[in-house]
C-alpha positions as CSV (number, residue, x, y, z in Angstrom):
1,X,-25.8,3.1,2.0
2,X,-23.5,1.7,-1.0
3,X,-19.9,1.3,-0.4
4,X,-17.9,1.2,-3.3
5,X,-13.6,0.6,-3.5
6,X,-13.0,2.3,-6.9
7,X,-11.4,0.4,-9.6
8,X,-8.4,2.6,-10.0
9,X,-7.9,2.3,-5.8
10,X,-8.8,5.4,-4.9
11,X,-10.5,5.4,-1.7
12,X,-13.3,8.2,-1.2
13,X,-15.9,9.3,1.3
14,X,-18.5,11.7,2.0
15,X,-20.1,13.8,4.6
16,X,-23.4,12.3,4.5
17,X,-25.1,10.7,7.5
18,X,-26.3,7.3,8.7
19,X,-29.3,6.3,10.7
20,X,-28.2,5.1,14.1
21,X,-31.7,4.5,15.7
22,X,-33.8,7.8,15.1
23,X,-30.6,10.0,15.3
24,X,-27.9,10.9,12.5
25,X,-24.3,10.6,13.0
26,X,-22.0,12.5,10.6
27,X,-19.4,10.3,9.7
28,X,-16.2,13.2,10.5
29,X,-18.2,13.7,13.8
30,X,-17.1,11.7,17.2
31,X,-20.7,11.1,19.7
32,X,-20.4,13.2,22.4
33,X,-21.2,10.4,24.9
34,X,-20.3,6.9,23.3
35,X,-20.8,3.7,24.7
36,X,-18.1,2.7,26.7
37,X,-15.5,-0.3,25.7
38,X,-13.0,-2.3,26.4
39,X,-10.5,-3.3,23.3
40,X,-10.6,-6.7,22.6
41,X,-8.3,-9.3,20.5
42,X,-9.9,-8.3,17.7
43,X,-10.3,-4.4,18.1
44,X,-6.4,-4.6,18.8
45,X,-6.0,-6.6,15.3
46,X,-8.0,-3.3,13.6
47,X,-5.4,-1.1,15.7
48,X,-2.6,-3.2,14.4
49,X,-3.6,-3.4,10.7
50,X,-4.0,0.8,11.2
51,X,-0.3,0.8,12.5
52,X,0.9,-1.4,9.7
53,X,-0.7,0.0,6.9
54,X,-0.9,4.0,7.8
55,X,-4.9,3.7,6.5
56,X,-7.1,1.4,5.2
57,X,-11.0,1.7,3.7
58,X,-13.7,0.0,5.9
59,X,-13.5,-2.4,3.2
60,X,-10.3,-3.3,3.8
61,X,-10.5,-3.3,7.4
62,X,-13.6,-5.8,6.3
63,X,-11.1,-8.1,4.6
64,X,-8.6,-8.0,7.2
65,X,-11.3,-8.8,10.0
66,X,-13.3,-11.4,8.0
67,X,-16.4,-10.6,10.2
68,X,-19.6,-9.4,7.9
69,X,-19.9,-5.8,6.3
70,X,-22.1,-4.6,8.9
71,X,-20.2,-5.9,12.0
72,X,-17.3,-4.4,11.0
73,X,-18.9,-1.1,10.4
74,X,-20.8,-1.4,13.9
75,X,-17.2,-2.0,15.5
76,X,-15.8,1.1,13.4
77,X,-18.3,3.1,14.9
78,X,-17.6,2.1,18.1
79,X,-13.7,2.8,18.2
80,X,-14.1,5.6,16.2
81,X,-16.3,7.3,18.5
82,X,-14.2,6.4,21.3
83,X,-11.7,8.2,20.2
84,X,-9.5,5.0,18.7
85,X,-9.3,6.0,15.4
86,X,-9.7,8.9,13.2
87,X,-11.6,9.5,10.3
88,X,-9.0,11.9,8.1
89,X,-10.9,15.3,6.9
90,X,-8.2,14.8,4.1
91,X,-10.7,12.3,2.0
92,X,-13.4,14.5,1.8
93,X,-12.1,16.2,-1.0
94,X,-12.4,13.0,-3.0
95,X,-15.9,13.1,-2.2
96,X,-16.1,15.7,-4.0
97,X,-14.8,14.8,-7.1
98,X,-15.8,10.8,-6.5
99,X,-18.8,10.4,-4.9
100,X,-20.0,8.0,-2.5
101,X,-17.7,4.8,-1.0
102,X,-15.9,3.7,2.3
103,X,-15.0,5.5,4.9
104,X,-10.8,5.9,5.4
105,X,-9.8,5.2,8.9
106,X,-6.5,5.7,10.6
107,X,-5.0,4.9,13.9
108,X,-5.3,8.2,16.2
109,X,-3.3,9.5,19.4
110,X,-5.3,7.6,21.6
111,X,-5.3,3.9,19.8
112,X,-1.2,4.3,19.6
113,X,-1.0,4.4,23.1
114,X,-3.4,1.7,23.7
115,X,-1.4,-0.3,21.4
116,X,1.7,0.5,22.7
117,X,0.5,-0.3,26.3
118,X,-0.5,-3.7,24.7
119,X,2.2,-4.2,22.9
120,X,5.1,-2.5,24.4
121,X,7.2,-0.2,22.5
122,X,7.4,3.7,22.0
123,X,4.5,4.2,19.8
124,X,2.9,6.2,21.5
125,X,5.5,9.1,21.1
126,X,4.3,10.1,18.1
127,X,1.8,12.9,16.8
128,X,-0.9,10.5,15.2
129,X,-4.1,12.8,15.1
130,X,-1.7,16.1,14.5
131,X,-0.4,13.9,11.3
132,X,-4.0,12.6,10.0
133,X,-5.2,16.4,10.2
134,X,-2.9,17.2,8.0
135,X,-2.5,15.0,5.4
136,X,-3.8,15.6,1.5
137,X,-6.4,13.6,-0.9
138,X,-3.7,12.8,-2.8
139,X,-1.4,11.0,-0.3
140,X,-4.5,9.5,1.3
141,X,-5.5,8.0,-1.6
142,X,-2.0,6.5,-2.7
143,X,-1.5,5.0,0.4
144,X,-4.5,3.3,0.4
145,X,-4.4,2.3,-3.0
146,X,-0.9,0.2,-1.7
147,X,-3.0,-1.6,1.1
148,X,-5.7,-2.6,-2.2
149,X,-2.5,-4.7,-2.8
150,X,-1.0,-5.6,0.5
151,X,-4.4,-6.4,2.4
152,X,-5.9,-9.0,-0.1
153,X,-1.7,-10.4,-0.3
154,X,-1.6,-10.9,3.4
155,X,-5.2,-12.3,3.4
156,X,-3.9,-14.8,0.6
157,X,-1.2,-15.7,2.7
158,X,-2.9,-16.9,5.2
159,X,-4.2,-20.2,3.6
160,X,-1.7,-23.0,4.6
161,X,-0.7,-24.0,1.1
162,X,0.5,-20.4,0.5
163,X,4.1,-18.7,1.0
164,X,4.9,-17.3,4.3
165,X,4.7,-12.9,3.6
166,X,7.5,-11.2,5.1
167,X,6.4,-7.6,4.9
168,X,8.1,-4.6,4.6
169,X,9.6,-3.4,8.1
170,X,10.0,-7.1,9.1
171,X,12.5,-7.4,6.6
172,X,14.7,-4.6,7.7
173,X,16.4,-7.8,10.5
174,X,17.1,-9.8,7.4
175,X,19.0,-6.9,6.1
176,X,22.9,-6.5,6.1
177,X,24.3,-4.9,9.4
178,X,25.4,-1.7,7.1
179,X,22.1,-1.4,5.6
180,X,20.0,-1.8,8.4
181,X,22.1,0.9,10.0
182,X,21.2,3.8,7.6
183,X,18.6,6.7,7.7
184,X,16.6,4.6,5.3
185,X,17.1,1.1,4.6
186,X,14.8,1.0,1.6
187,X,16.7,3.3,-0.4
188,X,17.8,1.7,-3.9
189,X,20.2,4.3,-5.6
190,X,21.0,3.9,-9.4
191,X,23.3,6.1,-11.8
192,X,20.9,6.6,-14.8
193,X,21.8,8.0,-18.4
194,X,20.1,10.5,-19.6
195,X,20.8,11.1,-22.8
196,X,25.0,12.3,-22.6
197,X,24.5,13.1,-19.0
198,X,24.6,10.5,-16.0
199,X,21.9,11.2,-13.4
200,X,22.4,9.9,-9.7
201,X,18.9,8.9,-8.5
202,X,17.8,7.2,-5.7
203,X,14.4,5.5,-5.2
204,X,11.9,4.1,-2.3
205,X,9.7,1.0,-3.3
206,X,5.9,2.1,-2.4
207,X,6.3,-1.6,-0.6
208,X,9.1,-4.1,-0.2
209,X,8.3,-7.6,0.5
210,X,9.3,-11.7,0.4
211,X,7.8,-14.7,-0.3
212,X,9.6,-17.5,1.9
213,X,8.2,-21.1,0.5
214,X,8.3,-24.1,2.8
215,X,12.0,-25.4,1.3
216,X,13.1,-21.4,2.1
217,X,13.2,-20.6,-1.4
218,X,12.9,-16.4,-1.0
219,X,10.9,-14.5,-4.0
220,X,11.3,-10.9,-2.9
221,X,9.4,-8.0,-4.7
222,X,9.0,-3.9,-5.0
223,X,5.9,-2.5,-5.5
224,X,5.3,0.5,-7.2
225,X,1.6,1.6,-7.2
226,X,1.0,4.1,-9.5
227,X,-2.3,6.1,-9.3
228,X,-2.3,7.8,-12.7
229,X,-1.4,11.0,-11.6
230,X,2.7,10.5,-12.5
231,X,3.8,11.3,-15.8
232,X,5.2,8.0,-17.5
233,X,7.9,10.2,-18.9
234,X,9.7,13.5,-18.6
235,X,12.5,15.1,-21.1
236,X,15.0,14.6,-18.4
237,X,15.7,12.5,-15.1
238,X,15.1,15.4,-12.7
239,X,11.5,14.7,-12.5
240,X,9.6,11.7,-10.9
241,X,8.1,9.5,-14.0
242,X,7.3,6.2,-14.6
243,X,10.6,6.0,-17.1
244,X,12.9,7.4,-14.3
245,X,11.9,4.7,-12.0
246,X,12.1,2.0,-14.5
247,X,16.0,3.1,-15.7
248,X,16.1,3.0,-11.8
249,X,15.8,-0.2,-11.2
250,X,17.3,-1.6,-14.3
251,X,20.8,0.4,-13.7
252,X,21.0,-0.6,-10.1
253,X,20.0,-4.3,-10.4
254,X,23.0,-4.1,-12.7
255,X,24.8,-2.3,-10.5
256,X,23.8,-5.0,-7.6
257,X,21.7,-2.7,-5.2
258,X,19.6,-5.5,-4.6
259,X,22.2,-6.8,-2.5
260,X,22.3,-3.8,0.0
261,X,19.2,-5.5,0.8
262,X,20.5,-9.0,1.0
263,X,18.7,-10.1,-2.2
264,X,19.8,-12.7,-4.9
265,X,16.9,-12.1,-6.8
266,X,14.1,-9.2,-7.2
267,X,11.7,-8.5,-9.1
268,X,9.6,-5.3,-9.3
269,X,5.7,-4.7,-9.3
270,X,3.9,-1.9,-11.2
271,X,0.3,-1.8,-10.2
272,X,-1.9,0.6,-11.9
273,X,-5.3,1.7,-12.8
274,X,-6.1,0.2,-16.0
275,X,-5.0,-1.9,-19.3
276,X,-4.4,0.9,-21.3
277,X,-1.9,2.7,-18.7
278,X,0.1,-1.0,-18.5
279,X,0.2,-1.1,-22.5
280,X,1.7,2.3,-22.4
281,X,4.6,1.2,-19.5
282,X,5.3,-1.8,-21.7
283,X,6.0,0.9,-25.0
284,X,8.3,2.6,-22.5
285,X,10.2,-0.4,-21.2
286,X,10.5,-2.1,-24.9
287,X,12.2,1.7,-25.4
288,X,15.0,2.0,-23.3
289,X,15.5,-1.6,-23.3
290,X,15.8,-1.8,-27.4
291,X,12.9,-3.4,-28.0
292,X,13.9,-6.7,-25.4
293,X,12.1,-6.0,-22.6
294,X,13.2,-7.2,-19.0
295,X,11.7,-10.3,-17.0
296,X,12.8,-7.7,-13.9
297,X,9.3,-5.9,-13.6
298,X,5.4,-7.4,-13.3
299,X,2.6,-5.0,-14.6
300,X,-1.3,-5.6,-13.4
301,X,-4.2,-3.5,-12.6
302,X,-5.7,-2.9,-9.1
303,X,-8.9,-4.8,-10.8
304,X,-6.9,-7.6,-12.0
305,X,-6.1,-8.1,-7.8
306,X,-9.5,-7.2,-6.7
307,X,-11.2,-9.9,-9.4
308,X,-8.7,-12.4,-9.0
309,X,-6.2,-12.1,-6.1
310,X,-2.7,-11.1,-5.8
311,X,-1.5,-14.8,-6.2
312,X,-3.4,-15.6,-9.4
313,X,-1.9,-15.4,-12.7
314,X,-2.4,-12.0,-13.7
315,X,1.2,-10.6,-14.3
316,X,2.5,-9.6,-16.9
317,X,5.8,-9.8,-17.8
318,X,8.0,-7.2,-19.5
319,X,8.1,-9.6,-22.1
320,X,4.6,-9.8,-22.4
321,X,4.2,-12.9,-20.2
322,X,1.3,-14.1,-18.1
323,X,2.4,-15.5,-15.0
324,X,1.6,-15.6,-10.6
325,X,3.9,-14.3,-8.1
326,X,4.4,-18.0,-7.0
327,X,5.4,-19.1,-10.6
């Protein structure tokens, strides 16, 4: 059966059925009596990846493992019908509309608390199966669209020549004592104008994460993934839009919210679904910025990563710049 990741990174999946043998499995039904197993190193690492990523495409998972397609979906199989992981009934409605492509997986009840008894930690307190039934297409699909950035970054960062990746959560240590204290550490808040009216806003980055280089030069990035699905902009500030979050980060790098986060420098990722929707970001930032653009934000397309790699020199600037991450 073909497995396709979607261009745009929406991950989608189907009720049809495999060949195990001379039986059929359905793939959003457990066996009744699996095979038995013992986690291992590298069912752990799945587990892991699950924890750090919410969910992730066989595909992904794939990446992350670096074993062959078919191992990895043998090993899927495996967990997943030991109870490990779940397959979320959330995707199928993306079947639906998509057609065929990888399964989504997520880390269930059973594989927090078998990483938690690995581990340590209190991981295991929370609802994960409760939480994966109830989740929608749409947040499925965003969140997975994030890891069709994060998974191949981590992957690139593993080669010796590349930066060190300090992701998301691992950064909240490196934060200020005050910030690391709040509700939400990865809240940016910005006083926009709109029009004659000022507009309090706050944002969260889809992802925040460093670079740290082998001299301990620290590049550190937001990433907004955008799906499509967002308008780019509204008449007025009250509404999420592509505009609102740009004004966002412009007003409060100027009003030096990047150093609630203990930041010198930032610079903010827009990954989206195709050339035409980066061209039309672009018209909107040369807009509010008077036609001058801003060196603050990096536009690409989830098949600009997936072709290339997240490292490559597929950026563009807001001032219409090609350049890498590393650059």
């Amino acid at each position: 059966m073909r497995q396709v990741l979607s261009a745009s990174g929406y991950t989608i999946s189907m009720v049809a059925t495999g060949t195990t043998g001379a039986r059929t499995t359905k793939r959003f039904a457990r066996k009744q009596a699996p095979p038995n197993m013992v986690l291992t190193e590298r069912d752990i690492a799945i587990l892991r990846g699950l924890l750090r990523f919410r969910f992730l495409t066989s595909t992904q998972i794939q990446l992350l493992d670096s074993g062959s397609y078919a191992s990895v979906m043998r090993l899927m199989r495996t967990i997943y019908d030991n109870g490990f992981v779940d397959v979320p009934t959330g995707q199928i409605a993306d079947l639906v509309a998509y057609g065929n492509g990888p399964n989504v997986y997520a880390l269930s009840s059973r594989g927090a608390k078998a990483l938690a008894a690995y581990e340590g930690g209190d991981i295991d307190r929370l609802r994960w199966s409760l939480n994966n039934a109830r989740l929608k297409p749409r947040f499925i699909r965003h969140t997975t669209g994030i890891a069709s950035v994060m998974v191949p970054l981590l992957v690139a960062c593993r080669d010796e020549r590349a930066p060190n990746l300090i992701d998301h959560h691992d950064l909240v240590p490196l934060f200020p004592a005050e910030t690391q204290r709040r509700a939400n550490p990865f809240l940016w808040k910005a006083t926009v104008q709109d029009h004659a009216t000022a507009e309090r806003i706050a944002l969260v980055p889809d992802r925040l994460f460093s670079l740290l280089f082998a001299d301990s030069m620290r590049m550190n990035f937001a990433l907004e993934l955008d799906t499509g699905e967002m308008p780019v902009a509204r008449r007025s500030m009250k509404g999420t839009s592509i505009k609102r979050k740009l004004l966002g980060y412009l007003s409060g790098w100027r009003s030096k919210a990047h150093e609630e986060w203990g930041f010198t420098r930032l610079r903010v990722l827009f990954v989206t679904s195709s050339r035409q929707r980066v061209a039309t970001m672009q018209r909107v930032l040369d807009d509010i910025t008077d036609g001058r653009g801003s060196g603050m934000f990096l536009f690409a397309t989830l098949d600009d990563i997936e072709r290339e790699g997240p490292l490559a020199s597929i950026w563009e600037t807001g001032k219409a710049e090609r350049i890498s991450l590393v650059s």
